[in-house]
C-alpha positions as CSV (number, residue, x, y, z in Angstrom):
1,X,0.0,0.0,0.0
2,X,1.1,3.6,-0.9
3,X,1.6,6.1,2.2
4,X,3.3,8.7,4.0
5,X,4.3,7.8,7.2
6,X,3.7,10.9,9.9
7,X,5.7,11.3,13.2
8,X,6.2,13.7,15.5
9,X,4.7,15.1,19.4
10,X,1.6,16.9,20.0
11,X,2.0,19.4,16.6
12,X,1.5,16.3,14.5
13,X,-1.0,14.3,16.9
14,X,-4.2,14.0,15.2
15,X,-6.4,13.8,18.2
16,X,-4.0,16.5,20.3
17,X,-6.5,19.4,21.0
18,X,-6.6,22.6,22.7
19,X,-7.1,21.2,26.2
20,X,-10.1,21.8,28.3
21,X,-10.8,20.5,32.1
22,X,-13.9,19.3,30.2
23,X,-13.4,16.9,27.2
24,X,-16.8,17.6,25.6
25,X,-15.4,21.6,25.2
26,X,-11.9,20.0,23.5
27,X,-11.3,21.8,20.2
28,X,-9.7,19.1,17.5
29,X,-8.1,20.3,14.2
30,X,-6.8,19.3,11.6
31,X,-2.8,19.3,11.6
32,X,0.0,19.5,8.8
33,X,0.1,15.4,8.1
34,X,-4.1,15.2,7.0
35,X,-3.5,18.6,5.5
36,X,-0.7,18.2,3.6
37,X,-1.9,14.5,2.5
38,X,-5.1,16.2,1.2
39,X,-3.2,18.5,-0.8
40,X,-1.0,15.9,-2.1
41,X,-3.6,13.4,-2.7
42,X,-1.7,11.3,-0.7
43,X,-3.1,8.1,1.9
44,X,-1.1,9.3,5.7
45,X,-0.4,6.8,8.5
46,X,-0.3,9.5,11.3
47,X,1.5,7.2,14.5
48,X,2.7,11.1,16.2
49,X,1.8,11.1,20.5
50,X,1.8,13.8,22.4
51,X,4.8,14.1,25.0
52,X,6.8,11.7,22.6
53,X,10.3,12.4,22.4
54,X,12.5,12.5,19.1
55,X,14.1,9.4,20.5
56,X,11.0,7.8,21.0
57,X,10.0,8.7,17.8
58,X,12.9,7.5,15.7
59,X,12.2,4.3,17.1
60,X,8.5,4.0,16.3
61,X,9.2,5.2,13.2
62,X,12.0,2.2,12.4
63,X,9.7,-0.1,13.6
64,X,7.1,0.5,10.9
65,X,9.6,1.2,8.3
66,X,11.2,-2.2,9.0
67,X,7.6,-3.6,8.2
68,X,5.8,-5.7,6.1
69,X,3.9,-2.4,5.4
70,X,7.1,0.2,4.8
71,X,5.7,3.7,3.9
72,X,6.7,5.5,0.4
73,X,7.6,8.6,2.4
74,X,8.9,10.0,6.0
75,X,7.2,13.4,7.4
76,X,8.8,13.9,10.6
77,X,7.9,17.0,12.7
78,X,10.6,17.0,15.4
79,X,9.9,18.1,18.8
80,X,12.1,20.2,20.9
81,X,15.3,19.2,21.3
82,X,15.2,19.2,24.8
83,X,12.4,17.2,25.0
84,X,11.6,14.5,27.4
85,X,9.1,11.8,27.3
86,X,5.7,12.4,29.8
87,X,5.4,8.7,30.6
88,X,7.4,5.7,29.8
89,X,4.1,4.4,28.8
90,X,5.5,5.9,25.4
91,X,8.7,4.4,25.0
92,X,6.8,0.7,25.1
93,X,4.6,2.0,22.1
């Protein structure tokens, strides 16, 4: 199958939205990976987390690229360089 694979932290997450206390206010968008895809007429396997380090990242990102499934194409959205992982929760992803 044909894709793009996206990665990346919250700026890529697809369900990542402008947090309320109350989930039934939460604001979702559409971010750069759907939007670009769209414009490119191109399928997008969006695996980005929020609080997901570049580390973390790379290695979810070699994982599916070592696949049965490879994708066609790599759009990565690093995070901050600085950036640490929330939970470890996200390193066993």
């Amino acid at each position: 199958m044909s894709y793009a694979l996206a990665i990346g932290c919250s700026n890529t997450d697809a369900t990542w939205g402008y947090p309320y206390w109350d989930d039934s206010r939460k604001k979702i968008w559409p971010k750069w990976p759907e939007l670009l895809g769209n414009k490119l007429r191109k399928k997008v396997r969006n695996v980005a987390a929020s609080g997901m380090s570049n580390h973390a990242q790379f290695l979810r990102a070699i994982h599916i690229i070592a696949s049965d499934d490879p994708p066609d194409e790599v759009w990565w959205m690093m995070t901050y360089s600085r950036s640490e992982e929330h939970t470890s929760e996200l390193q066993s992803r």
